[in-house]
N, C-alpha and C positions, 0 to 999 in steps of 0.2 A: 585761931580764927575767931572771930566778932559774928555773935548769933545773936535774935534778940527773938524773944517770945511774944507773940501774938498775943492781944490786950482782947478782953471781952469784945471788945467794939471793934475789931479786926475784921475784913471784911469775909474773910475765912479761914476754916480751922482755929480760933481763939485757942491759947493755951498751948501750942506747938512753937517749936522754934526753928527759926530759918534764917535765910540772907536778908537783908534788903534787898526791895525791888520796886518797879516803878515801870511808868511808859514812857514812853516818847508823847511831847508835846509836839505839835504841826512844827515843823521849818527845824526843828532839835539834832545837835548831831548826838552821836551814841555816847560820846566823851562828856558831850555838854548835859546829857539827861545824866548820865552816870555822877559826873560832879553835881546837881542840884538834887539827886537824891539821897546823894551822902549824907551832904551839907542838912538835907529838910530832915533826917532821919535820924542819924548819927552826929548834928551840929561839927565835924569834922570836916575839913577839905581834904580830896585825894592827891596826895602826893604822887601817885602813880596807879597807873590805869594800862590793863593787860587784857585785852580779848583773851577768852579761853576758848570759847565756841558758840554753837548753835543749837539749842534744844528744839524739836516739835514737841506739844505740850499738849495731852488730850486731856479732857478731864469727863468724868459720867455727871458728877452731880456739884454742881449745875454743869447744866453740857458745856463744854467750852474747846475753844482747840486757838493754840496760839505759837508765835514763834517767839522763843526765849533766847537774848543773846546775852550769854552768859561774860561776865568782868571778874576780873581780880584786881582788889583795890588797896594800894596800900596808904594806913594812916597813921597821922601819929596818935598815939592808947591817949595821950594825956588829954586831946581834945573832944574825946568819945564821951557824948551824952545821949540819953534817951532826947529826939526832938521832934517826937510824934506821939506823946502820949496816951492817945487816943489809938493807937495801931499797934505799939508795945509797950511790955509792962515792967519789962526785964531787958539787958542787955549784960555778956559777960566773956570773958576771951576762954576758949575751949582748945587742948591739945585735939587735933585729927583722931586718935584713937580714945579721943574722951569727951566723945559730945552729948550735950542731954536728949532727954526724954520728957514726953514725947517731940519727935520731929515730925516737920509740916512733910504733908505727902510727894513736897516737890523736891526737899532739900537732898537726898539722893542723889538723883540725877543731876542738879548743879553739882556736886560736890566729885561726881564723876566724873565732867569736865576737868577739875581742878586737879586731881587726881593723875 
């Protein structure tokens, strides 16, 4: 699976490693935000797109509470670039029983979806 570590300038948790994520833009379907943040993130297009589910997402600090709908996206490796690097600093393919450290607080729970 494709992690990429949060860049100092990451809007939170700098230095952890997680999924891509992203929101929805006004009028955006889930496919179409899903494809443009591959694409902004990963310079990849998704060859395939898989709802997994639905996270509720609290958080304490900063308070936050949101709904995460979590994707499975598949890509081809050879067109996987950092394309934010300003948000990551790293990116690297990880077997499921061999993901790094530290992980961002959230990647858990997506990966329990997947799971």
């Amino acid at each position: 699976m494709l992690l990429a570590r949060r860049a100092a300038g990451a809007r939170d948790e700098p230095g952890t490693w997680d999924t891509g994520a992203g929101a929805l833009e006004f009028g955006e379907t889930f496919e179409r935000a899903v494809t443009r943040e591959v694409t902004e993130e990963y310079t990849a297009q998704p060859q395939e797109i898989v709802t997994l589910g639905v996270r509720n997402v609290l958080r304490s600090d900063p308070p936050s509470h949101w709904v995460a709908v979590v994707f499975a996206v598949r890509v081809d490796p050879a067109e996987v670039r950092i394309g934010e690097p300003h948000k990551f600093d790293a990116i690297g393919w990880f077997a499921p029983d061999a993901l790094p450290e530290p992980a961002h607080s959230q990647l858990a729970g997506t990966l329990a979806l997947w799971r």
